[in-house]
Backbone as XML, in Angstrom:
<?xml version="1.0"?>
<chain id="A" units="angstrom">
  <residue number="1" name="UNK">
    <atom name="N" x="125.347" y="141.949" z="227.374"/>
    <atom name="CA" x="124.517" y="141.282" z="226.420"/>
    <atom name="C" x="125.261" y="141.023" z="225.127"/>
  </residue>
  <residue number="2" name="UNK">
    <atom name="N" x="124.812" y="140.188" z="224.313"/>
    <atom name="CA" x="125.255" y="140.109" z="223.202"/>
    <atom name="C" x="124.924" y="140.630" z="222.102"/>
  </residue>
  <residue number="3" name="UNK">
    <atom name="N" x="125.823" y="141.098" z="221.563"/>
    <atom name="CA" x="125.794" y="141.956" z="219.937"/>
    <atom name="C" x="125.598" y="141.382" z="218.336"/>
  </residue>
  <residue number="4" name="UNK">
    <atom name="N" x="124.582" y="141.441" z="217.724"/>
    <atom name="CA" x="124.639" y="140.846" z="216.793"/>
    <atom name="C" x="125.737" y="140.859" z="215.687"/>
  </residue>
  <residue number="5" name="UNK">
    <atom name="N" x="126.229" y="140.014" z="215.268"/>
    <atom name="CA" x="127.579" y="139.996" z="214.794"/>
    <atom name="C" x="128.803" y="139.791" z="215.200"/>
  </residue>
  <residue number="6" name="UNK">
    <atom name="N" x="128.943" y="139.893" z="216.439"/>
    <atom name="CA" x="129.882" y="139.734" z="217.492"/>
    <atom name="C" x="129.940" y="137.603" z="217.019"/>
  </residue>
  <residue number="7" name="UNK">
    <atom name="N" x="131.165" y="137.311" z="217.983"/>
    <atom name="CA" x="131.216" y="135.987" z="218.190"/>
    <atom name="C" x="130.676" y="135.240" z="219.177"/>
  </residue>
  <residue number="8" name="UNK">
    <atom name="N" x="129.842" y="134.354" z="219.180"/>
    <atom name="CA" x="128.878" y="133.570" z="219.902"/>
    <atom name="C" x="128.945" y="133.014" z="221.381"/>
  </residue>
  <residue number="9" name="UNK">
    <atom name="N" x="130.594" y="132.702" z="221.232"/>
    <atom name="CA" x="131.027" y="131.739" z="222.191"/>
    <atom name="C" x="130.951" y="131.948" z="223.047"/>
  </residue>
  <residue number="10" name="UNK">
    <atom name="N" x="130.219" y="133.106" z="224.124"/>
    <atom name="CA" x="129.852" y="132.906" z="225.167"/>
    <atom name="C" x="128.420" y="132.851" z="225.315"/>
  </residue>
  <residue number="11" name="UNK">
    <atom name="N" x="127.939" y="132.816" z="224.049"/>
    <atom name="CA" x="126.266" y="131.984" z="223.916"/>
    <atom name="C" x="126.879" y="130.094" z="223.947"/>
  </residue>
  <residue number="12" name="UNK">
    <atom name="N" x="127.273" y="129.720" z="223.240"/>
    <atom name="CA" x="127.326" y="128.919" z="222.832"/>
    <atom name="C" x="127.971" y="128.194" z="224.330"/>
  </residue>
  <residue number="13" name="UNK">
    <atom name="N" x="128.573" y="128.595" z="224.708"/>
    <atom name="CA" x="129.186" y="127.727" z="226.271"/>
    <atom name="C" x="128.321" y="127.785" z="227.169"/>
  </residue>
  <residue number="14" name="UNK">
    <atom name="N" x="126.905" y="128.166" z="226.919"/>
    <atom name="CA" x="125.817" y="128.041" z="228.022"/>
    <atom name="C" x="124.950" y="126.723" z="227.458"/>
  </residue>
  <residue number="15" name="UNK">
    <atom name="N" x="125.666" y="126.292" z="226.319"/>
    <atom name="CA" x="125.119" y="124.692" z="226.043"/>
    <atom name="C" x="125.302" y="123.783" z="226.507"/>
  </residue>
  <residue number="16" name="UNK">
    <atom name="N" x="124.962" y="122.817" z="226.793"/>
    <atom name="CA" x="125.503" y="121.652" z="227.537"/>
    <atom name="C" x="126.551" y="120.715" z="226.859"/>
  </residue>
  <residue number="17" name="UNK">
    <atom name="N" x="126.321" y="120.868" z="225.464"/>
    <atom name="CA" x="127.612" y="120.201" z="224.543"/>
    <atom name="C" x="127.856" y="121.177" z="224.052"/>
  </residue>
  <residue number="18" name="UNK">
    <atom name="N" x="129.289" y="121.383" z="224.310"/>
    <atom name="CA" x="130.336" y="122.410" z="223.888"/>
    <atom name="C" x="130.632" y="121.461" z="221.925"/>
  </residue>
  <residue number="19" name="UNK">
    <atom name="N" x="129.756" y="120.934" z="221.525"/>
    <atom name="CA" x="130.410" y="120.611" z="220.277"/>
    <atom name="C" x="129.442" y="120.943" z="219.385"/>
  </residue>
  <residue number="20" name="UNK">
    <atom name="N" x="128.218" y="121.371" z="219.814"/>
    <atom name="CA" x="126.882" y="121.577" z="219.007"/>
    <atom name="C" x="126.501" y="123.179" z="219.238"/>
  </residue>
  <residue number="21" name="UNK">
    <atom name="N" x="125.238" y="123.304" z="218.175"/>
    <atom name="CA" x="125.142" y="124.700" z="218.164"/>
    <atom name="C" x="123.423" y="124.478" z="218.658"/>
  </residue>
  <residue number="22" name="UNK">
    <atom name="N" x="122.764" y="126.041" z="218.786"/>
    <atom name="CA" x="121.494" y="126.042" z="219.188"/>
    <atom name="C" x="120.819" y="124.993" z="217.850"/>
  </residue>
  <residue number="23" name="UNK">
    <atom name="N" x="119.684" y="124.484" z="218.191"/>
    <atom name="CA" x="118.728" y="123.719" z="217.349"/>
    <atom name="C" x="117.738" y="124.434" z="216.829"/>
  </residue>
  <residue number="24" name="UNK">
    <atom name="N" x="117.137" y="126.411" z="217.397"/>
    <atom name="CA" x="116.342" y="126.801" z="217.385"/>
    <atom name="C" x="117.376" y="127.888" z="217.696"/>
  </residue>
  <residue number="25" name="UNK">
    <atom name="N" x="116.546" y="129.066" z="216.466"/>
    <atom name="CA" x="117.080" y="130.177" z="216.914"/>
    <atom name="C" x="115.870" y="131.142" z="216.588"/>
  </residue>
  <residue number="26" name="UNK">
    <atom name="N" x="115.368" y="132.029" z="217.407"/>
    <atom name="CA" x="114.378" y="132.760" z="217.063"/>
    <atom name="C" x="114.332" y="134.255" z="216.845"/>
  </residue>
  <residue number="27" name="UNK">
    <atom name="N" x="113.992" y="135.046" z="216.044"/>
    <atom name="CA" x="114.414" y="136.745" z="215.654"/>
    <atom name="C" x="112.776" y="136.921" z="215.410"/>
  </residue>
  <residue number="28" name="UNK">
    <atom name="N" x="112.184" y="137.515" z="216.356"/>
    <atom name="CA" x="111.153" y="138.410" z="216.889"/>
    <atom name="C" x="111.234" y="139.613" z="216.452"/>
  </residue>
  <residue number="29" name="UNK">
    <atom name="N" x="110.440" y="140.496" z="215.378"/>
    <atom name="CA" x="110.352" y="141.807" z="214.861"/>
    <atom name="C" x="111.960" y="142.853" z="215.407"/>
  </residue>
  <residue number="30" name="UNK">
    <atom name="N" x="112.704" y="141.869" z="214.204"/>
    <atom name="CA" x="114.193" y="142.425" z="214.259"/>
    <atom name="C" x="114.459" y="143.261" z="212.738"/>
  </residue>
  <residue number="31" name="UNK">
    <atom name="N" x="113.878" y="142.381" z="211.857"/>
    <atom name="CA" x="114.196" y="142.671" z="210.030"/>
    <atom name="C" x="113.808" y="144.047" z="210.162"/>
  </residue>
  <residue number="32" name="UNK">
    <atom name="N" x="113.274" y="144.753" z="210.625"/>
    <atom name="CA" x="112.982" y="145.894" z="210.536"/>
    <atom name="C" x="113.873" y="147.037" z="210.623"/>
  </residue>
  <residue number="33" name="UNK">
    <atom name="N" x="115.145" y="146.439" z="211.117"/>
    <atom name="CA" x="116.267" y="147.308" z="211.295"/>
    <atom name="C" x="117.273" y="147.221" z="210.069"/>
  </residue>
  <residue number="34" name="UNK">
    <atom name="N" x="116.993" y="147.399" z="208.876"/>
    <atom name="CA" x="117.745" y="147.035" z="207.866"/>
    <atom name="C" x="119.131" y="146.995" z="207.571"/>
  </residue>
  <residue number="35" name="UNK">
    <atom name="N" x="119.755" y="147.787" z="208.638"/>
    <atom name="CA" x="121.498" y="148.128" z="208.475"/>
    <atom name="C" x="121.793" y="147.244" z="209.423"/>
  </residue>
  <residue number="36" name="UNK">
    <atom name="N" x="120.876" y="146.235" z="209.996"/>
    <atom name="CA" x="121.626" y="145.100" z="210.686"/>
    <atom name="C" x="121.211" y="143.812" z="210.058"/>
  </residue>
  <residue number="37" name="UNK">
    <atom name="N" x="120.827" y="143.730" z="208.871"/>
    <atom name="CA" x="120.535" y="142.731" z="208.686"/>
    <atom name="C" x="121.606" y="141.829" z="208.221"/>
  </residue>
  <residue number="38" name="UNK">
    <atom name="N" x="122.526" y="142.200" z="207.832"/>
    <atom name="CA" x="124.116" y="140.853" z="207.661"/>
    <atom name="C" x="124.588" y="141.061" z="208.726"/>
  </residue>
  <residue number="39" name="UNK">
    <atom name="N" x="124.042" y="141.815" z="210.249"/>
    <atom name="CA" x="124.955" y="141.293" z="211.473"/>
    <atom name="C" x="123.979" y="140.207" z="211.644"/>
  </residue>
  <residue number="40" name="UNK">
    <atom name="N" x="122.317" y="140.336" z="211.749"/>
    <atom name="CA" x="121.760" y="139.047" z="212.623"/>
    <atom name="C" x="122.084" y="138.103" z="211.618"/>
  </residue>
  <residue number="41" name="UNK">
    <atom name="N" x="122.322" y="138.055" z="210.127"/>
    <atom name="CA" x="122.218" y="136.514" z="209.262"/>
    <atom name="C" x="124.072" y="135.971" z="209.800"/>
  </residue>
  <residue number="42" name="UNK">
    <atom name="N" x="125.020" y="136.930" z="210.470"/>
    <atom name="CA" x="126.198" y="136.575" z="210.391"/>
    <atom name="C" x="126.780" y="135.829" z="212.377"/>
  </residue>
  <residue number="43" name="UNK">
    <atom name="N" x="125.565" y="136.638" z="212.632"/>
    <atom name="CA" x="125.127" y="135.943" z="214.257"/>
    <atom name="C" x="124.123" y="134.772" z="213.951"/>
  </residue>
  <residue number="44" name="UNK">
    <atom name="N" x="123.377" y="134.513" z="213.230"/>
    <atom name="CA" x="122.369" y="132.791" z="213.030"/>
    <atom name="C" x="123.488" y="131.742" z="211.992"/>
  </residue>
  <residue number="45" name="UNK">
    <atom name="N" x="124.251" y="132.359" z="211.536"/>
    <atom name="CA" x="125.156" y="131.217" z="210.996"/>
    <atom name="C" x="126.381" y="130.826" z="211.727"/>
  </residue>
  <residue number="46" name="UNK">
    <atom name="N" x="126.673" y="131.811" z="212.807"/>
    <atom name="CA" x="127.319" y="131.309" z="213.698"/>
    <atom name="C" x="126.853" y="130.506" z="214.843"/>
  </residue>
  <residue number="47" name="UNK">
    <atom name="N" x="125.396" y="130.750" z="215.127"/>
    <atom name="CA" x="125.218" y="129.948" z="216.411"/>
    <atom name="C" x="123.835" y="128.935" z="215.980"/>
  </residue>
  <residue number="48" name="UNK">
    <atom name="N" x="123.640" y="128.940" z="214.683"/>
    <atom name="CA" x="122.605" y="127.623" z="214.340"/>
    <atom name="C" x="123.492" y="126.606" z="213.964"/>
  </residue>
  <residue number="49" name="UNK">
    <atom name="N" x="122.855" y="125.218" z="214.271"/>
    <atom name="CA" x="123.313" y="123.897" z="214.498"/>
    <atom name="C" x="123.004" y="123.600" z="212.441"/>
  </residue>
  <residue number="50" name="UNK">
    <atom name="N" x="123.937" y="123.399" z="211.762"/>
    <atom name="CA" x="124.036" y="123.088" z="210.593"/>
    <atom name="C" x="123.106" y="122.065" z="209.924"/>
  </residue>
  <residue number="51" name="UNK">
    <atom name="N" x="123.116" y="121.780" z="209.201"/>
    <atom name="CA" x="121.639" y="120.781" z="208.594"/>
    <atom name="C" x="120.407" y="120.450" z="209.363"/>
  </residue>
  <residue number="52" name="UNK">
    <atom name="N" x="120.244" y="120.667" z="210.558"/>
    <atom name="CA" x="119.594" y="120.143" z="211.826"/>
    <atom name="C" x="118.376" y="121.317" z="212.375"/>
  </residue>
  <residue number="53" name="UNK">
    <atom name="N" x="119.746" y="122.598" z="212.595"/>
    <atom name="CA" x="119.182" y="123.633" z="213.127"/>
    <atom name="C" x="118.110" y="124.891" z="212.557"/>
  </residue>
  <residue number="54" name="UNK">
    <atom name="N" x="117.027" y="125.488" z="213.048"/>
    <atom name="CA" x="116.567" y="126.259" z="211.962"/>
    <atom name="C" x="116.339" y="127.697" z="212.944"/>
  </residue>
  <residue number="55" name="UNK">
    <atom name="N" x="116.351" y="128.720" z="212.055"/>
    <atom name="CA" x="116.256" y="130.235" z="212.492"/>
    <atom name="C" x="114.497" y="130.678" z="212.144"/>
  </residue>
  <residue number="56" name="UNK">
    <atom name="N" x="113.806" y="130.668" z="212.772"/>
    <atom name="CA" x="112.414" y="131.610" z="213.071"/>
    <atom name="C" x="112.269" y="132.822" z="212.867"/>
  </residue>
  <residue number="57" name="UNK">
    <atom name="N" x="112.170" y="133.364" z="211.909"/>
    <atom name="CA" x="111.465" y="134.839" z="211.736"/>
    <atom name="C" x="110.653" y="135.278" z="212.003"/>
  </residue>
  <residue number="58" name="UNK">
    <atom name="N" x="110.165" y="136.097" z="212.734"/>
    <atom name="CA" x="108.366" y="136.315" z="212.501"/>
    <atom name="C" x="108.934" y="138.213" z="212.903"/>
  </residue>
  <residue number="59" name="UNK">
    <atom name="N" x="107.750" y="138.499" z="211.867"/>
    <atom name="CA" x="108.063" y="139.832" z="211.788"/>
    <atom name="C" x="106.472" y="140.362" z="211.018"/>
  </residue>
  <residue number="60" name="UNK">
    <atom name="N" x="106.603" y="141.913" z="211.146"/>
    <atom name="CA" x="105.608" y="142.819" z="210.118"/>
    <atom name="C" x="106.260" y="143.761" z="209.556"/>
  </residue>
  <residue number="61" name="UNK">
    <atom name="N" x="105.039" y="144.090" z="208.512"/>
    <atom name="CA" x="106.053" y="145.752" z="207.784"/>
    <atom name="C" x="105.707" y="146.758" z="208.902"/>
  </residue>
  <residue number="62" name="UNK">
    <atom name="N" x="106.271" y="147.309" z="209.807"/>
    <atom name="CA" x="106.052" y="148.479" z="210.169"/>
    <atom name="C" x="106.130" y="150.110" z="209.394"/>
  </residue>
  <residue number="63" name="UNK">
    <atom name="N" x="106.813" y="149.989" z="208.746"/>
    <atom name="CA" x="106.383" y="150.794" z="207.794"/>
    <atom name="C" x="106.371" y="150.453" z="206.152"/>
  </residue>
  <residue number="64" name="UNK">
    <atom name="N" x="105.000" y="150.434" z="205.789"/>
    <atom name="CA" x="104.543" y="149.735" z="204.738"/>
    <atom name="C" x="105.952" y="150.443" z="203.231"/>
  </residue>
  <residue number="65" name="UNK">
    <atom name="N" x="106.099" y="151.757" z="203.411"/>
    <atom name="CA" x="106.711" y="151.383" z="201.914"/>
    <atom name="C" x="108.423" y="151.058" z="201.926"/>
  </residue>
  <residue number="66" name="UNK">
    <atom name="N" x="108.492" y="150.202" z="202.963"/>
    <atom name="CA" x="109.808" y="150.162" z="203.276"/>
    <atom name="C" x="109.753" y="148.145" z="203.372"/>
  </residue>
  <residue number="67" name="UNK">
    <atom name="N" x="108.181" y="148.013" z="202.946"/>
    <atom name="CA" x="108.249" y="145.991" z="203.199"/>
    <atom name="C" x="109.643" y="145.358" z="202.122"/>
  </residue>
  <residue number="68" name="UNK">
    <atom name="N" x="110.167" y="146.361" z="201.145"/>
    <atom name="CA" x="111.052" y="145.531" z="200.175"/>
    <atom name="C" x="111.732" y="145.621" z="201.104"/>
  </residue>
  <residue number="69" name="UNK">
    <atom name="N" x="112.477" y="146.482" z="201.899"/>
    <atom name="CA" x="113.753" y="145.861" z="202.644"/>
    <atom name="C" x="113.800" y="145.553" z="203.988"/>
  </residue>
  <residue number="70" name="UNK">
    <atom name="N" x="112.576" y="145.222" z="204.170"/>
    <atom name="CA" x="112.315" y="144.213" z="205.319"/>
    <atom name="C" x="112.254" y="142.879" z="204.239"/>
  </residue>
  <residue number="71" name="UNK">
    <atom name="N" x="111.931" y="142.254" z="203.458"/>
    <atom name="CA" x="112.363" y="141.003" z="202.646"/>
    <atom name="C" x="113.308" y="140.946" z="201.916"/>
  </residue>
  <residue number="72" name="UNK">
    <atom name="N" x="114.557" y="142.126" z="201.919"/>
    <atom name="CA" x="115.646" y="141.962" z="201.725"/>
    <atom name="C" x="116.391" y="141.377" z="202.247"/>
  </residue>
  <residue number="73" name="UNK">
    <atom name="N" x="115.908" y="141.351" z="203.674"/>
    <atom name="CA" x="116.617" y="139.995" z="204.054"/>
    <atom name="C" x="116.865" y="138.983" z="204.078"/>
  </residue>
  <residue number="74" name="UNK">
    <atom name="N" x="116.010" y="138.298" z="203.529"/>
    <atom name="CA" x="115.597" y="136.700" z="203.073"/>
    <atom name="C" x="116.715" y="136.571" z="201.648"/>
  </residue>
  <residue number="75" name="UNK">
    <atom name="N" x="116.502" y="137.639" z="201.029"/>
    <atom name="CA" x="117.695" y="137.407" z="199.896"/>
    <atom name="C" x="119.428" y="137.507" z="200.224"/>
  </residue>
  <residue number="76" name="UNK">
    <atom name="N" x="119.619" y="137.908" z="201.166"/>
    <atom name="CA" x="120.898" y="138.227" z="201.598"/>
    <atom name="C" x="120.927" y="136.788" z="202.337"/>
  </residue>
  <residue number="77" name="UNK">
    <atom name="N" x="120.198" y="136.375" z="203.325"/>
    <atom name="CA" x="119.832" y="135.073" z="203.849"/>
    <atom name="C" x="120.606" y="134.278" z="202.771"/>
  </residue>
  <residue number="78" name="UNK">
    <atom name="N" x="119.634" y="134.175" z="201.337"/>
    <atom name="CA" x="120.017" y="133.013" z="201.201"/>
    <atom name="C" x="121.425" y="132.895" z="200.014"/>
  </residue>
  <residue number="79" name="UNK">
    <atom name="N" x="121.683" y="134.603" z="200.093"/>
    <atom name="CA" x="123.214" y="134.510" z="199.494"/>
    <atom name="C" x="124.214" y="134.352" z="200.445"/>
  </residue>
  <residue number="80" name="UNK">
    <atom name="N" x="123.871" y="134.087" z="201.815"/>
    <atom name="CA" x="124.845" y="133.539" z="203.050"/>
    <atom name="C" x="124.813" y="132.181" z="203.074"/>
  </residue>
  <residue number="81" name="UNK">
    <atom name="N" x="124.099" y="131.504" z="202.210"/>
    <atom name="CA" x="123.966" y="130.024" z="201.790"/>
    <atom name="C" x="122.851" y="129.902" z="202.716"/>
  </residue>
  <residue number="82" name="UNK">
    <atom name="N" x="121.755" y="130.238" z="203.660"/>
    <atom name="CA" x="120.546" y="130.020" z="204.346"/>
    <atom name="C" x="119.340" y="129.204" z="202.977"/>
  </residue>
  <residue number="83" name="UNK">
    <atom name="N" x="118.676" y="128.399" z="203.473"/>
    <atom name="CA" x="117.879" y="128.328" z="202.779"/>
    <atom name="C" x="116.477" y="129.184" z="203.416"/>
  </residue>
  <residue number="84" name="UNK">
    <atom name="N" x="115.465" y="129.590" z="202.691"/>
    <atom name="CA" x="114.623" y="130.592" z="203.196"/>
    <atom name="C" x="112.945" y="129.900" z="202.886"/>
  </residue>
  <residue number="85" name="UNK">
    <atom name="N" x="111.968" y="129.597" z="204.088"/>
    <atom name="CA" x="110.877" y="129.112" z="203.413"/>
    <atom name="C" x="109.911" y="129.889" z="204.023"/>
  </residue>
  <residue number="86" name="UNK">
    <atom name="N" x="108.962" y="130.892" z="203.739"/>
    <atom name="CA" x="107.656" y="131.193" z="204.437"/>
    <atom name="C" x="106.769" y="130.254" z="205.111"/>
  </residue>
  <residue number="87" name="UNK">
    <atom name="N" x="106.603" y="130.034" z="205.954"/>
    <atom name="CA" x="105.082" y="128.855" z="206.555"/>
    <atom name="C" x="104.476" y="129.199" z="207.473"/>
  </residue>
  <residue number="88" name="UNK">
    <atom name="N" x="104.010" y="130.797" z="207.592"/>
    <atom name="CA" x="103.001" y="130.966" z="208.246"/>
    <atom name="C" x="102.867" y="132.579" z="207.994"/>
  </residue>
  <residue number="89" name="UNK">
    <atom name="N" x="101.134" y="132.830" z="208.394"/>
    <atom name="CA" x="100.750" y="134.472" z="208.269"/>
    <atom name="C" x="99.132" y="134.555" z="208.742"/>
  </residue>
  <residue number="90" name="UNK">
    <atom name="N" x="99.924" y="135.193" z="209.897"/>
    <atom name="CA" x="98.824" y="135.707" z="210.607"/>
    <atom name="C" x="98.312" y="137.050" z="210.852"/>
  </residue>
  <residue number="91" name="UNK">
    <atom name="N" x="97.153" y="137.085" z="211.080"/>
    <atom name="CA" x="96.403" y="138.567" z="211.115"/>
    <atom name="C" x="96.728" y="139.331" z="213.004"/>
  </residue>
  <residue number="92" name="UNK">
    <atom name="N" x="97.162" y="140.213" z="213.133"/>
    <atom name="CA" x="96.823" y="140.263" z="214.585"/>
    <atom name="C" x="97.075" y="142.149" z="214.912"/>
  </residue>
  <residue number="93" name="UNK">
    <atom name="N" x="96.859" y="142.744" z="215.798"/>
    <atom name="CA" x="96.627" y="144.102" z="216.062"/>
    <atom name="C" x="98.280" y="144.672" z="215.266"/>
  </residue>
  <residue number="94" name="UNK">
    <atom name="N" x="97.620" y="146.243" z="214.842"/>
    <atom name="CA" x="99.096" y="146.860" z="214.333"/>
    <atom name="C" x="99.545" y="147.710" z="215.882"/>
  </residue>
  <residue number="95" name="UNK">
    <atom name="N" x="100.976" y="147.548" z="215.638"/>
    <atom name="CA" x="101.754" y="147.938" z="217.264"/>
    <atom name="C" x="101.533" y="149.544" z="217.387"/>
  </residue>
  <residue number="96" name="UNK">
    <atom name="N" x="101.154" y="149.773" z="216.124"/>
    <atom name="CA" x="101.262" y="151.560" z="216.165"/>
    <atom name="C" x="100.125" y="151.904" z="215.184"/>
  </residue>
  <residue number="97" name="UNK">
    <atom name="N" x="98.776" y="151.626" z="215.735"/>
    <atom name="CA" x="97.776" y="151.682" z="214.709"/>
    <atom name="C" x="97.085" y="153.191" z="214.189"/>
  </residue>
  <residue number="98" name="UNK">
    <atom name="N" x="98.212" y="154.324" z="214.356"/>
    <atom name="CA" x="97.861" y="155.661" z="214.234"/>
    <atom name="C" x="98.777" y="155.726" z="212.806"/>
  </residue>
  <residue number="99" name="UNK">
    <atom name="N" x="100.219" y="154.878" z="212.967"/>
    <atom name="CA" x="101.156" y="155.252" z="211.732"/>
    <atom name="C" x="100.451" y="155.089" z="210.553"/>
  </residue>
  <residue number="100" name="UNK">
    <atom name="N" x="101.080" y="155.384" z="209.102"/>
    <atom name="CA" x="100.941" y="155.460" z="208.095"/>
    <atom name="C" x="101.044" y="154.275" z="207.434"/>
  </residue>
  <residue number="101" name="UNK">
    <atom name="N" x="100.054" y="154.054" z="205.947"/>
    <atom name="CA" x="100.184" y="152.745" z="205.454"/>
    <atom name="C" x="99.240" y="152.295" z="205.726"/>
  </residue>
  <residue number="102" name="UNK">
    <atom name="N" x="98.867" y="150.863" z="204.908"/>
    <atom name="CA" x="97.764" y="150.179" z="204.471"/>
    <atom name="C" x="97.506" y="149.186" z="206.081"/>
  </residue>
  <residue number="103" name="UNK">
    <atom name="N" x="97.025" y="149.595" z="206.861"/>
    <atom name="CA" x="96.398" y="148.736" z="207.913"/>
    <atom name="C" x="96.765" y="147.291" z="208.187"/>
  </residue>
  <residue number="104" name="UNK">
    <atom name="N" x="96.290" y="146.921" z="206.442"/>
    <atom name="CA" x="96.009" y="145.296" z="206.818"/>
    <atom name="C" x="97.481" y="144.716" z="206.512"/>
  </residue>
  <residue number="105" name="UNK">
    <atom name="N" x="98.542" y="145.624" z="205.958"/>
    <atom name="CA" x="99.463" y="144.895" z="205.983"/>
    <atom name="C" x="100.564" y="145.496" z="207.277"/>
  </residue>
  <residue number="106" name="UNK">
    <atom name="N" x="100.485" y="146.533" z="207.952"/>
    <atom name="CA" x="100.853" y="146.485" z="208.983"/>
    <atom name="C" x="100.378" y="145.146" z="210.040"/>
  </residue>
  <residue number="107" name="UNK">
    <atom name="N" x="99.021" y="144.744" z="209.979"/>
    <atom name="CA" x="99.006" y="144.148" z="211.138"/>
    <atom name="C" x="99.172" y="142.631" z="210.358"/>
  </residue>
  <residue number="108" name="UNK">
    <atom name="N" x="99.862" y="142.424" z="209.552"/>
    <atom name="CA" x="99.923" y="140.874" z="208.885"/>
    <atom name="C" x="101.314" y="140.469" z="209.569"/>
  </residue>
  <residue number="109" name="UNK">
    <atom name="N" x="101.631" y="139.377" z="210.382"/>
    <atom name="CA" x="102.571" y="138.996" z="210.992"/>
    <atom name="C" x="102.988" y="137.723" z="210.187"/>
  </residue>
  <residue number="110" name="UNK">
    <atom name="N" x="104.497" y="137.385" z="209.726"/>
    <atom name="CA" x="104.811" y="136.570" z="208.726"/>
    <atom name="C" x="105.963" y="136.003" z="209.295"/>
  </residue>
  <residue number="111" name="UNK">
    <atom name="N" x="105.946" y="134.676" z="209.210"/>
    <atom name="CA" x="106.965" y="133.689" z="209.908"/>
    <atom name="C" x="107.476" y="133.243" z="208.931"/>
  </residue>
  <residue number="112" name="UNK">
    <atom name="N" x="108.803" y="133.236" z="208.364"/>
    <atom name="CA" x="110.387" y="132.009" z="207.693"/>
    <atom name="C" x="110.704" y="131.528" z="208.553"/>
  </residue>
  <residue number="113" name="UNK">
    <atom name="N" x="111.520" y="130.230" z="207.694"/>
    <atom name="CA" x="111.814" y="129.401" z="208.370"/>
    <atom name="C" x="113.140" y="129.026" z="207.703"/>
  </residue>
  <residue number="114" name="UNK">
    <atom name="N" x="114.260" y="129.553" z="208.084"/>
    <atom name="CA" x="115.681" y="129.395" z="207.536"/>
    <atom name="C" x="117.169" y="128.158" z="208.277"/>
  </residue>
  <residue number="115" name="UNK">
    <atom name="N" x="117.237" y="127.765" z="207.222"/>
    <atom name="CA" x="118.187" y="126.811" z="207.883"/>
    <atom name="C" x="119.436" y="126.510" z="206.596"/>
  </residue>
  <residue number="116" name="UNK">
    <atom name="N" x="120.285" y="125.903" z="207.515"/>
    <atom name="CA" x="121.478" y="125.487" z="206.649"/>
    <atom name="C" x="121.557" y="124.355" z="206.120"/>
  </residue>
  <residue number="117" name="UNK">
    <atom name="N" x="121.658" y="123.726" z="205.009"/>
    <atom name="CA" x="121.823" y="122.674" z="204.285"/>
    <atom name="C" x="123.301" y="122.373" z="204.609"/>
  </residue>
</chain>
């Protein structure tokens, strides 16, 4: 499998044009791992398609007093030159509804939308 941070190119040769990058890249309740967050922004700038292509976030706080550096990533994002836009937030069950923390923002699910200029 592939490693975040690692080099792409054997993602990228499962494209059909070896000259383009993905158009869509999607990271499913990943930010949560904070000591990887400049491997996945250094794996989406290697394999998103430049002005064109955009990276999908969608994530929650799993643990509420730790939400600043789950949106620490968006700032590191966009000191990797990413541009960073929120456009969506939805309500839906918390994955671990016994843990600690304010309920309603465990179960608040929040989508960016990052791409390269």
């Amino acid at each position: 499998g592939y490693q975040w941070g690692n080099d792409p190119v054997d993602l990228l040769a499962a494209l059909p044009d070896a000259s383009r990058k993905f158009d869509v890249v999607i990271l499913a309740d990943l930010i949560f791992n904070h000591t990887e967050h400049a491997h996945l922004l250094q794996a989406c700038r290697a394999a998103v398609q430049p002005a064109s292509g955009v990276v999908l976030v969608y994530f929650s706080h799993h643990v509420v007093k730790w939400a600043d550096r789950d949106l620490a990533f968006f700032r590191l994002a966009e000191d990797a030159g990413f541009r960073c836009e929120k456009t969506e937030q939805v309500r839906a069950s918390a994955m671990f509804p016994d843990d600690v923390g304010d309920l309603e923002v465990r179960e608040t699910v929040h989508c960016y939308k990052l791409w390269l200029p």
